[in-house]
N, C-alpha and C positions, 0 to 999 in steps of 0.2 A: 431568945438568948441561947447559943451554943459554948458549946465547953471543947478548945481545940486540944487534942490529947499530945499532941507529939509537934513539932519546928517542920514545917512544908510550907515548899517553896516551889514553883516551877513556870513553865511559859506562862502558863496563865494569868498568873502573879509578878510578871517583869522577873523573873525571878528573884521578888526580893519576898523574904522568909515571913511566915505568919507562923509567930511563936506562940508556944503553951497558954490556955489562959481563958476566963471566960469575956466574951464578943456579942453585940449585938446581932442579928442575924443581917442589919443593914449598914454595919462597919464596915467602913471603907478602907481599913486595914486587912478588912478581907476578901478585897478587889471581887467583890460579886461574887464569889464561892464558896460562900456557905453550905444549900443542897449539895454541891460536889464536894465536900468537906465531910456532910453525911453520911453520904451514900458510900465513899469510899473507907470509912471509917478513923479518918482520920479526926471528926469532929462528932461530938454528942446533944442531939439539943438536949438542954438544964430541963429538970423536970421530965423528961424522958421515962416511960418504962424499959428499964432492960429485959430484953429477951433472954431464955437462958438457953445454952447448947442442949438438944439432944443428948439425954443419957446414952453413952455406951455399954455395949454388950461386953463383957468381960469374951477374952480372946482364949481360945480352947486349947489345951496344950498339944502340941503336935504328937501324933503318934509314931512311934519309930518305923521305918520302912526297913523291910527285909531283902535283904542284898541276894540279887542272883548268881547264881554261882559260876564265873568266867573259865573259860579254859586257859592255860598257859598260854599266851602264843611265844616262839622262838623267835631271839632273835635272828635279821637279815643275814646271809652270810655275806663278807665282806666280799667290792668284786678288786680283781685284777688289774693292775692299770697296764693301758698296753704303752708298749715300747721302753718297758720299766726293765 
């Protein structure tokens, strides 16, 4: 038995849509794509253990970067146009 999460539909499927809902894994409303239902996460088998994400490391606060000190530059002088 799988548990389809979300409305997928594609080549595979004629394109016609396999909606929410739990499916035997050998329903033929799920044109043989069960495993690729799984694997992709679109589908769960019932009874499944969840895996849980990997804890995250809290993110470090940036340090402020100290700015080097530019010189002025001037600006271009403008040029001359000839035959003006």
């Amino acid at each position: 038995m799988i548990t389809v999460l979300r409305n997928y539909g594609s080549a595979a499927t004629d394109f016609q849509r396999i909606e929410p809902g739990d499916y035997a894994e050998d329903d033929p409303r799920l044109y043989g794509q069960a495993d690729y239902l799984i694997e992709n996460g679109v589908a769960v088998k019932v009874g499944a253990v969840a895996v849980a994400a990997p804890a995250l490391e809290p993110i470090e606060e940036p340090q402020p970067v100290e700015a080097e000190s530019v010189e002025p530059v001037a600006a271009p002088t403008p040029r001359k146009r000839k035959g003006g």
